[in-house]
N, C-alpha and C positions, 0 to 999 in steps of 0.2 A: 208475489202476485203483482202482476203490472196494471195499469191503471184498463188500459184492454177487460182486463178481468173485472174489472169494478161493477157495480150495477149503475143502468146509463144515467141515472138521474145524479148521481155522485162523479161521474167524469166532469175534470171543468171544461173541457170543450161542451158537452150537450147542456151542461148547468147553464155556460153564456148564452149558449142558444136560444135554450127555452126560457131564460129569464132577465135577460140582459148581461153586461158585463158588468154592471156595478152590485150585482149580486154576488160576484168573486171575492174573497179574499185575495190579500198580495200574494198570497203564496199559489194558489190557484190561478189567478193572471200569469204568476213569470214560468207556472208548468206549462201553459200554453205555449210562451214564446220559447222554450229549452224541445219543448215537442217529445224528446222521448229522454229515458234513464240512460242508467247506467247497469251492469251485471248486478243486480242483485237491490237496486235502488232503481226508484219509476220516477218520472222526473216531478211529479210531486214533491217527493222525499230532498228530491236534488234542491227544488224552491226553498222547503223548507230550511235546509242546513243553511243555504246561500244567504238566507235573511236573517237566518241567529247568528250566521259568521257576521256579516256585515253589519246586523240589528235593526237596520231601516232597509227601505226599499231605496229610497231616497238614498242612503248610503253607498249601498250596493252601485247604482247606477253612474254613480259619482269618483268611485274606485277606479284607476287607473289598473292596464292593462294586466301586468304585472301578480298586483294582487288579486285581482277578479280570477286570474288563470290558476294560482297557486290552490285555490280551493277544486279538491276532488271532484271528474265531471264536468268539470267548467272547462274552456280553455279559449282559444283566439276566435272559432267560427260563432262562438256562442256572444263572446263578448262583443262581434261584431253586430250581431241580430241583437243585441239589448243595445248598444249606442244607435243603432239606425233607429229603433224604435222611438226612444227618447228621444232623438234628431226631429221626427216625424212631429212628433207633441209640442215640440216650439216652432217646428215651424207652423202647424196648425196655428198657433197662437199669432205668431207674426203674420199668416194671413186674417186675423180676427181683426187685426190694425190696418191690415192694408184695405181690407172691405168699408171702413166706417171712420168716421171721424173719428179721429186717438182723442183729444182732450175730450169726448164726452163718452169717454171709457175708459177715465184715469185706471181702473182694476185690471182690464188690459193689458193697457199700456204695462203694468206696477206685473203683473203675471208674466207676462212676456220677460222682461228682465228680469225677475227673481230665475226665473229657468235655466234664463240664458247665462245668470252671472254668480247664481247665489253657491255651487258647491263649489266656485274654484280655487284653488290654492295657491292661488298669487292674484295680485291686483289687475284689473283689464280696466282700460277706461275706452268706451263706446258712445258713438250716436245715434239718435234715431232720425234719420233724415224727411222732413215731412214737407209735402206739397202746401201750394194756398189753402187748403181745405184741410189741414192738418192731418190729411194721411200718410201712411208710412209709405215711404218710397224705397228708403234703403239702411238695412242693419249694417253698421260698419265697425268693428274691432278697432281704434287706432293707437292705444300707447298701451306697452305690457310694465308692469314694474308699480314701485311708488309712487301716488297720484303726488308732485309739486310740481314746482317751475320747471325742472330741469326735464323733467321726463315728458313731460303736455305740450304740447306748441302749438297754441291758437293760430296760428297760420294754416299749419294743416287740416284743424276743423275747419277753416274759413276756404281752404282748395275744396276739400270732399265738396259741402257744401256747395261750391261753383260750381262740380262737376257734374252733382246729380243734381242740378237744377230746384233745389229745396226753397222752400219760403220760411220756414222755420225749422228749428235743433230741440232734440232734447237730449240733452249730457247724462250719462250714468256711468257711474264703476262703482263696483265692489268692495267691502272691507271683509279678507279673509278670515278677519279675527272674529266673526258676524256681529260687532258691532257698529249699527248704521252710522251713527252720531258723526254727522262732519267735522270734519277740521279746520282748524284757520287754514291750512292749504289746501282746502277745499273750496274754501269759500275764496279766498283770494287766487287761485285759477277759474272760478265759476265768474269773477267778475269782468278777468284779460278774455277769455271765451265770447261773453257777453259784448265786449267794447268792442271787438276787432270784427264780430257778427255783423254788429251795427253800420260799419264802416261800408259796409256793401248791401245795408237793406237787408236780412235779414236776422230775424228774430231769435233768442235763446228762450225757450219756454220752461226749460226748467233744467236741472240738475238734481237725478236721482242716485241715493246710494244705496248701495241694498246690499244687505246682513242675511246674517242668520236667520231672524225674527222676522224680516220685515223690510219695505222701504221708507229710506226718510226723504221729502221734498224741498228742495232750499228754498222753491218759489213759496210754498205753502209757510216755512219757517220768516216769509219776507225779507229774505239774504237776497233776492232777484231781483231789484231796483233798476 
């Protein structure tokens, strides 16, 4: 029986309808965005396998091509409508920063980057390029790899920053191990960052690292002097 056949108050399209989306389960949300089964499997059923194979949703969306396609049902068109979706959700967020002042919505700010940084499987180190009024002007990806000396080059946060006309920075990357906890090579490139900022009038506002669990703030931890 396919979902067609269900009684309409049990379809999760009219359940969204009539009762919001946050009345779905994750399994009912990603039927909607799969839209239909497979022979003999409704795409309900498809949600459901997809999220015991993966175990989180979070998981699942986080899955590289590869394995999202190896599971039965799934394959390239589908995994493309789950990454655009999730595209759509950060960027919602990053417009949440470019509307309003970021430091009076450090959760923001702190959501925006868990999204953007927290399932990857290598280190990215990024900035948030913000105007005098501390809004977001521009997300910028710039060093792939281990955050030290060798990999970071405060010079190029100090060009971006010329380029897009910013009045202040805020530093983040990731620890794929999802532990926040900085490092002396964190903290000792948070400070070259900071100094060569300065050098041209603009401001470092903080350096965030963000895990598994959560973000850590240097500025908050008083490593930002």
């Amino acid at each position: 029986m396919g979902i067609s056949d269900w009684p309409v108050a049990e379809r999760p399209r009219e359940k969204l309808l009539a009762n919001g989306a946050e009345s779905l389960s994750d399994a009912e949300l990603l039927a909607i965005l799969l839209h239909t089964g497979i022979r003999g499997r409704s795409a309900l059923e498809l949600a459901r396998d997809a999220l015991q194979r993966f175990q989180s949703l979070r998981r699942l969306i986080a899955a590289d091509r590869s394995r999202f396609c190896a599971l039965a049902g799934l394959g390239p068109a589908r995994y493309a409508l789950i990454q655009a979706a999730a595209e759509i959700a950060r960027r919602q967020l990053g417009e949440t920063l470019s509307a309003g002042p970021a430091l009076a919505s450090p959760r923001a700010t702190r959501d925006y980057l868990c999204a953007r940084l927290r399932d990857l499987e290598h280190e990215v180190f990024c900035c948030l390029y913000l105007d005098n009024r501390h809004r977001l002007i521009r997300f910028e990806p710039l060093f792939r790899g281990t955050i030290d000396g060798a990999s970071v080059h405060p010079r190029e946060v100090v060009k971006q920053a010329l380029r897009w006309n910013a009045a202040a920075v805020i530093a983040a990357h990731n620890h794929p191990s999802g532990v926040p906890e900085p490092s002396q090579a964190d903290e000792w490139i948070t400070q070259r960052i900071k100094e060569a900022l300065a050098l041209v009038d603009i401001r470092l506002l903080d350096h965030i690292v963000v895990g598994d669990g959560g973000c850590v703030s240097l500025a908050e931890r008083g490593l930002l002097r």
